[in-house]
N, C-alpha and C positions, 0 to 999 in steps of 0.2 A: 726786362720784360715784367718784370713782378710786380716793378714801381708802378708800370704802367695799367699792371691789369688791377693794382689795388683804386688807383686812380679810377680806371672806370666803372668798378662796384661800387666806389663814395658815390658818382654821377646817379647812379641808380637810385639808390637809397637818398639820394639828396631827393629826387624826381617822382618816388615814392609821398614821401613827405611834403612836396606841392602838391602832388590830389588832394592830401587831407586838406590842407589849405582851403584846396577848392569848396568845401565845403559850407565854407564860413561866406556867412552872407554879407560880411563887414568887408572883405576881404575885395582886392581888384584882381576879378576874374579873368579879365581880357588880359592882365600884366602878368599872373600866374601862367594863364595857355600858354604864355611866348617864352616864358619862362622853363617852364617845362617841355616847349620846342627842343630852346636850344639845349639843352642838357641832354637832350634825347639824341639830337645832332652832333651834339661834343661824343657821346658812347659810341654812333656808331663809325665816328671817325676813328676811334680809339683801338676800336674792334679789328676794322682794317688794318692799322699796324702791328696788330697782335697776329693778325693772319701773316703775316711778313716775316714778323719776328721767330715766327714758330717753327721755321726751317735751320735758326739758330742753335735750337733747345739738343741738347744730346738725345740721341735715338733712345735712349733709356726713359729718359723722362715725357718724349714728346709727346705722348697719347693721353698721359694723365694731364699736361698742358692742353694739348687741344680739346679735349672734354671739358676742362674749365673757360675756355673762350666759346665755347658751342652753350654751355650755360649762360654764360653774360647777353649771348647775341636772344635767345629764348625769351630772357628778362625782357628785354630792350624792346621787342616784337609783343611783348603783351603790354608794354609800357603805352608804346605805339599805338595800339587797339582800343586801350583805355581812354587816351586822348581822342582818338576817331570817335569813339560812342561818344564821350562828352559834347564834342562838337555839335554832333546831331542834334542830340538832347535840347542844346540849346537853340540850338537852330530850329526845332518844333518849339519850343518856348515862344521864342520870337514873335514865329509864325503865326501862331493861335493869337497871343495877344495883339496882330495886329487887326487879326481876321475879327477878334473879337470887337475893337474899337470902331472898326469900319463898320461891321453891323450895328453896332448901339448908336453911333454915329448916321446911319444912313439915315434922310426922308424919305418917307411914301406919301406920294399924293393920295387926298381923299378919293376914294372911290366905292362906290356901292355894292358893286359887284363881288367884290373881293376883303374877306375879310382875314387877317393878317394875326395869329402867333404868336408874339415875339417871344413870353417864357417855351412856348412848346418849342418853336423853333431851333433857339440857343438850346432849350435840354438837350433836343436829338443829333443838334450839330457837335456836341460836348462828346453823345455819348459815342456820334461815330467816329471822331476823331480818337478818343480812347479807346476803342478798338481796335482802330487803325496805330494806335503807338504800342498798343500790346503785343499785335502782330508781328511789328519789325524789330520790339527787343525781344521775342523768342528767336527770331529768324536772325538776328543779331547771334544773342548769346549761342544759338546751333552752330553758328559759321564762327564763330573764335571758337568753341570747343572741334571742333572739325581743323580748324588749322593747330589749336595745341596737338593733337591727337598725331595729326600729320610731321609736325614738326616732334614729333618723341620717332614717330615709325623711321623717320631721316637720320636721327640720330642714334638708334637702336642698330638699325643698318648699317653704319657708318662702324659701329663697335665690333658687330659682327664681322664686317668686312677687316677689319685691325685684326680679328682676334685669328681669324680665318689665314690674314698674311703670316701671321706669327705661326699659326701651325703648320704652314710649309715651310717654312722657315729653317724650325725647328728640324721639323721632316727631313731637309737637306741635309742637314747640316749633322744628323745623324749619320742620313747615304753617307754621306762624305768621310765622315771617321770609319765605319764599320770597311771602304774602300782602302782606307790607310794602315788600317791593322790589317788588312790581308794582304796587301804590299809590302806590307813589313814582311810577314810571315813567311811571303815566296822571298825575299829579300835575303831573308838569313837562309834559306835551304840552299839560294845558287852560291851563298858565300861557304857554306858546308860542304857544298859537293864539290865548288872550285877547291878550296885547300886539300879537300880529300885526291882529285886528279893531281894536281901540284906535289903532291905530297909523294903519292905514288908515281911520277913520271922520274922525280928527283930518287926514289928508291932505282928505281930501273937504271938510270944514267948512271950514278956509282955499280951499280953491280957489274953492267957490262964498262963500265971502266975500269974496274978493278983487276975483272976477267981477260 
């Protein structure tokens, strides 16, 4: 299990180190995304057999095991998140530059009636679309901090619940001795009082046998 969980902490950190990548405008962007697909895809297949394996792990060790797969799978989910927001990102990139082309591109027939913009135009269509992309990376970054938040209250839970088993546990397991020392206790009085009748019936048999 260790090989394995070491293996998919490299996956991360390799997957890490493709965002930066992403960065670079020299770099093939579309070959990195796929790239950072499957890495992301190899962890959480990784993840699953560590869920498996971890009914292996001795009861002693299990909990400090499973807190370290509940971190990887964490990573993994903001890894995940960070490629979704990329996506978008570019996918309004896209979109503007086409919207943009097709306007500079379009004809307008002459007409009298109507006279036509095109810097005011484009300024206002600029400035609503960056409004509109400010909008949804607040409303973006609200709803990832809303799911980290959520995914620590799972996992705080999840601790509590462990720590909460162990204290009955324990609890019992106390009952249970303090029941065995008092079983002891009457234990040795029935064997006192038996030797003591035995002792005394065996005095009486000789006397009136003697007699």
């Amino acid at each position: 299990m260790e090989a394995l969980y070491l293996q998919t902490n490299g996956l991360i950190q390799e997957t890490q180190q493709c965002f930066q990548r992403l960065n670079d405008s020299r770099a093939d962007a579309g070959q990195i995304a796929h790239e950072i697909d499957m890495k992301i895809l190899a962890a959480n297949g990784n993840c699953d057999r560590l869920d498996v394996l971890l009914f292996k792990v001795p009861v002693a060790q299990r909990q400090n095991a499973k807190m370290r797969v509940d971190q990887l799978k964490y990573d993994i989910r903001h890894l995940q998140a960070a490629l979704k927001l990329y996506h978008e990102k570019r996918h309004r990139r896209e979109t503007e530059l086409a919207e943009r082309e097709s306007l500079l591109s379009k004809r307008f027939a002459p007409n009298n009636e109507m006279s036509i913009d095109i810097d005011y135009s484009l300024q206002q269509h600029n400035s609503m679309q960056n409004a509109h992309h400010g909008v949804d990376e607040m409303l973006w970054t609200g709803s990832s901090i809303l799911d980290g938040l959520r995914t620590q209250r799972e996992t705080l839970k999840g601790a509590r619940r462990r720590i909460m088993d162990i204290g009955n546990t324990l609890g019992l397991s106390n009952q249970t001795m303090k029941m065995i020392e008092r079983r002891l206790v009457e234990d040795k009085y029935v064997m006192y009082g038996g030797m003591f009748i035995t002792t005394v019936i065996i005095v009486l048999v000789i006397y009136f046998w003697v007699l």
